[in-house]
C-alpha positions as CSV (number, residue, x, y, z in Angstrom):
1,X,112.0,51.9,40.8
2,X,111.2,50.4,44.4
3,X,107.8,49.9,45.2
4,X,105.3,52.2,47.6
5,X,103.6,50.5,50.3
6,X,102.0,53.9,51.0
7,X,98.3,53.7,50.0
8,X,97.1,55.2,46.9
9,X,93.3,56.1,47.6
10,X,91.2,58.2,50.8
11,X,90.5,56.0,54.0
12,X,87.9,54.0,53.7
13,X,86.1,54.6,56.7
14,X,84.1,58.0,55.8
15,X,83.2,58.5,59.6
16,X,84.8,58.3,63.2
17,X,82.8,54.9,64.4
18,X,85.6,52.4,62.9
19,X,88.4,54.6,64.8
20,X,86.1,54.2,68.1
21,X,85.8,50.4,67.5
22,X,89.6,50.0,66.7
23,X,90.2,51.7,69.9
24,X,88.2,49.5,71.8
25,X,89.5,46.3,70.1
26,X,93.0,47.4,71.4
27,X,91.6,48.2,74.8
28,X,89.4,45.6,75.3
29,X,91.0,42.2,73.4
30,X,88.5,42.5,70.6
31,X,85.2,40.9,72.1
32,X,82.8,39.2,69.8
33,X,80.0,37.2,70.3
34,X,79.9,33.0,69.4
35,X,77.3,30.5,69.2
36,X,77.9,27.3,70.2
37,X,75.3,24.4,71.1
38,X,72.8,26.8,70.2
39,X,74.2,29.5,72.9
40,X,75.6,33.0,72.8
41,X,79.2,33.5,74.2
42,X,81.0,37.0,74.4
43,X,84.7,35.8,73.8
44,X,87.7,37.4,74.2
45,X,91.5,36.5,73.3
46,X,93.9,37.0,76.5
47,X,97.3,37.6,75.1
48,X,100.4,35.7,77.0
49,X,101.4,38.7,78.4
50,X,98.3,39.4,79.7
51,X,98.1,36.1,81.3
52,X,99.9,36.3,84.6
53,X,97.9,33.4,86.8
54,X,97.1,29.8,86.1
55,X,94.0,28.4,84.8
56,X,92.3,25.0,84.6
57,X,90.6,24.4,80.7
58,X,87.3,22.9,81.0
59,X,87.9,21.6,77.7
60,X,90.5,19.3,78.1
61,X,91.1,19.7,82.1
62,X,94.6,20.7,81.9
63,X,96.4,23.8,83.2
64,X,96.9,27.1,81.4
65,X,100.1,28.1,82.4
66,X,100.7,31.9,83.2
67,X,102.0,33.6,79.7
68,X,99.9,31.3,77.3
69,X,97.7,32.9,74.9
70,X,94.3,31.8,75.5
71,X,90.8,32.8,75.4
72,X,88.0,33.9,77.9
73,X,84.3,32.9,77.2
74,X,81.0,33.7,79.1
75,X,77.7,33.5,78.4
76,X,75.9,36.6,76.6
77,X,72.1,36.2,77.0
78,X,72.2,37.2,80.4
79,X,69.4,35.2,81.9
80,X,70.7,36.1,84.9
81,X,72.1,38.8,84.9
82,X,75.4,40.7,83.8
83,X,77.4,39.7,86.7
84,X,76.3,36.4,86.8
85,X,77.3,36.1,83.3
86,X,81.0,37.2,84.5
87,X,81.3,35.1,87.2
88,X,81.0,32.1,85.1
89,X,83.4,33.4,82.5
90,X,86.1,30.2,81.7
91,X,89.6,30.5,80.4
92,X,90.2,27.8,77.2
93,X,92.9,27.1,75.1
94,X,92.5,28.0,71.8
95,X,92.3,24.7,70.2
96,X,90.0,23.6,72.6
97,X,87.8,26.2,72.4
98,X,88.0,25.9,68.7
99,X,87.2,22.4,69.0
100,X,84.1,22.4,71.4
C-alpha cells in the first residue's frame, strides 16, 4: 500500500498568532534579530529575484550582482532612531555575513 504524506493528528498551532507570523514571514522575508560583536541587527534574506540593483558587500568589498540571494542587516537598538537605523541598513553575501 503506498504511503500517506497527509498528516495524521490536529494542527499544532491551537490559535491564529502562528498563521499571522507565517504571513508576515512571506511578506516581509522573515526578519529576525542577530547579535554580533555584542550588537543587535534586524536581518533579512533578499531573494535573487527580489534583488534587481547592485550592491557593494562591506564584508568582502565586492559587488552583489542584481539576482543574487543575499542578506540586508541594520542595526536594531535604535539609538538613533528608526530611520537612522534604516538608512544604515547594508546588503551582505551570505557567507560573509555568516562569517563576520
Amino acid at each position: 500500500m503506498p504511503r500517506s504524506n497527509r498528516p495524521r493528528r490536529g494542527s499544532s498551532r491551537p490559535d491564529g498568532d502562528d498563521e499571522a507570523g507565517d504571513l508576515s514571514r512571506v511578506l516581509y522575508g522573515g526578519q529576525h534579530t542577530e547579535i554580533r560583536r555584542g550588537r543587535a541587527y534586524t536581518v533579512q534574506a533578499i531573494a535573487g529575484t527580489s534583488s534587481t540593483k547592485p550592491y557593494v558587500c562591506p564584508g568582502c568589498t565586492l559587488t552583489i550582482e542584481p539576482g543574487t540571494p543575499h542578506i540586508v542587516a541594520w542595526p536594531a537598538d535604535g539609538l538613533f532612531g528608526e530611520e537612522a537605523d534604516l538608512a544604515s541598513r547594508r546588503h551582505w553575501h551570505n557567507h560573509c555575513w555568516r562569517i563576520s
